[in-house]
N, C-alpha and C positions, 0 to 999 in steps of 0.2 A: 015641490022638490026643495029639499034643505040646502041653504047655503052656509056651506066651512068657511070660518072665519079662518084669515089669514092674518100673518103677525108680518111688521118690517121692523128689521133689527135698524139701531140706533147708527148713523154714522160716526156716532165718537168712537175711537178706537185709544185704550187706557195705552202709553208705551214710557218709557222710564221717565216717568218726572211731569208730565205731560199728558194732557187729552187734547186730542184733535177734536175739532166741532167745525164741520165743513173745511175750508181753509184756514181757522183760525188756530193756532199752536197758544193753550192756555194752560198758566202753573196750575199742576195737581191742588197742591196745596199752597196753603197763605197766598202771600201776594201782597199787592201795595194798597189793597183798599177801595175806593169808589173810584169806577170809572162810570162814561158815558154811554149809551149804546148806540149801536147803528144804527140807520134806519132801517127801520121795519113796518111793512105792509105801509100803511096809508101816516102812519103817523107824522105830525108838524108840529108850527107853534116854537114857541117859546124853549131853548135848548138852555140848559145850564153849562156856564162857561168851567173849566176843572177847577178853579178858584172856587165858584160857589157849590160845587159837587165835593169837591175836599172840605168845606167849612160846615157842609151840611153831615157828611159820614161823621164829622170830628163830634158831631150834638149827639149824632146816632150812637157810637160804640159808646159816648158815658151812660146815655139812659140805660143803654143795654146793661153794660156794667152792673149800674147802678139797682137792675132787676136781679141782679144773681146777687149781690153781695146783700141784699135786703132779704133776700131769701136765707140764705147765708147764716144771718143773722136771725131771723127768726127763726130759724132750727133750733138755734143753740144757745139764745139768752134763759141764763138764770138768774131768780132773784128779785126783791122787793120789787111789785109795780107788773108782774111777770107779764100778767093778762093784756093789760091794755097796751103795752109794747108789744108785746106779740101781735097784736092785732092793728096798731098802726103802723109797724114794718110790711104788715098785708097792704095795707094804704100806697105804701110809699109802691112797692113791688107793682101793683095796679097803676099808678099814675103814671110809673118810668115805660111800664108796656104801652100803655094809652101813648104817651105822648112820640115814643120810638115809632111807633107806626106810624104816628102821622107824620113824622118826619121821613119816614121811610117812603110813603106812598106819596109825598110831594117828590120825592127827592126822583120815585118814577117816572112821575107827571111832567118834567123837566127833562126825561130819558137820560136820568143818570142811575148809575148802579149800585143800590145802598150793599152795604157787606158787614152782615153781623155774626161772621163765623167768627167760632172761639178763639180762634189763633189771631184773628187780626183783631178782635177785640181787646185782648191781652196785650198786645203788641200796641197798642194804640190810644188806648183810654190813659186817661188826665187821674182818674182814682186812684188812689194808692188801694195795694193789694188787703183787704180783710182776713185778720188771723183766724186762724182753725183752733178747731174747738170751743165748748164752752166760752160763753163770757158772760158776766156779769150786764144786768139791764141797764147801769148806770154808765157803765166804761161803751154800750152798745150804743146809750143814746146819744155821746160825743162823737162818737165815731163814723155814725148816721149823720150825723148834723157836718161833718167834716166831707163826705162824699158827696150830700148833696149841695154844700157849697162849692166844691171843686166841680161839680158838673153847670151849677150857676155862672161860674168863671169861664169855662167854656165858653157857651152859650154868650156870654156879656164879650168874649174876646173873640169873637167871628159875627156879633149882632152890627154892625156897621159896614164891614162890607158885604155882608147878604145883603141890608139893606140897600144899599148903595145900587148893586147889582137886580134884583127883585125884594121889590117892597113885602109882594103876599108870600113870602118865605118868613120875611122878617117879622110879619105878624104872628106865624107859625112861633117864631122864636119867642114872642111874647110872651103868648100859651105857657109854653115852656117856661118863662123864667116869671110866670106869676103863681103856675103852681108849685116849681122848686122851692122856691123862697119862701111862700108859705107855711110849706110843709117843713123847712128847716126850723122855723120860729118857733113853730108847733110843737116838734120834738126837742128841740133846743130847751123849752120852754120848761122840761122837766126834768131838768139838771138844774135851773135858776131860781134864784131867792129874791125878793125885791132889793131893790136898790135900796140904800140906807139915801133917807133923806136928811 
């Protein structure tokens, strides 16, 4: 004999402005950013206090940023050099997901709520905004070199009290600010003339 699958409809209920999710009354949209989560089933351990859950969203929304405005930019650079800029804004766009993640899925691991919707990213990133349309490779590669130093500044200005708070966060943060910096030097590097000795 065949058994009918059944479906059970969702408890959220959408009503103006709000979703219900059991007893919980959460904004539709935006919002303040990382929070913590309940508990849930079996989970322990080590909890991130909202100090270190805010310093950790504040690393998350530049990297995120820092993936779209790279893309951004690789869409739309023209001009001298085209190739290999175009292909290390792929670099950069790869590194900023790599290391988003892992800030994200620490930021879990701690049961706190990473949030990289668009609106709070917008609302909340340290980058200034990348102009639209067309630009030239050389005005792209300052520009580039200008975001991911304000995402290094970041990162450098929340690296003391993560640490303070959890050490293996702040190695996380490392990561992060040994391949930002890097990668700035890199790109930076082909705007720059040697030094006159």
């Amino acid at each position: 004999m065949a058994k009918t699958a059944t479906s059970t409809k969702s408890s959220a209920k959408t009503t103006t402005g709000t979703t219900t999710a059991g007893n919980k009354r959460c904004p539709a949209r935006g919002g303040s950013g990382a929070e913590r989560t309940g508990l849930q089933n079996a989970e322990s351990g080590f909890r991130a206090s909202p100090e270190l859950s805010r310093n950790l969203q504040s690393v998350l929304v530049d990297l995120v940023e820092l993936q779209i405005q790279g893309k951004q930019a690789h869409w739309n650079i023209v001009g001298t050099n085209f190739r290999d800029t175009h292909l290390q804004l792929d670099e950069i766009v790869h590194a900023a997901r790599e290391l988003g993640d892992t800030i994200a899925e620490r930021m879990r691991a701690l049961h706190a709520l990473p949030d990289g919707r668009s609106d709070t990213v917008a609302q909340t990133t340290t980058l200034p905004e990348f102009p639209q349309g067309e630009i030239d490779t050389t005005e792209a590669i300052d520009l580039i070199t200008e975001r991911l130093e304000a995402a290094v500044g970041t990162v450098r200005d929340v690296h003391d009290a993560v640490d303070e708070e959890d050490p293996t966060s702040a190695d996380l943060l490392h990561e992060v600010l040994e391949q930002l910096e890097q990668l700035a030097w890199m790109v930076s590097a082909e705007n720059r003339r040697p030094a006159k000795r």
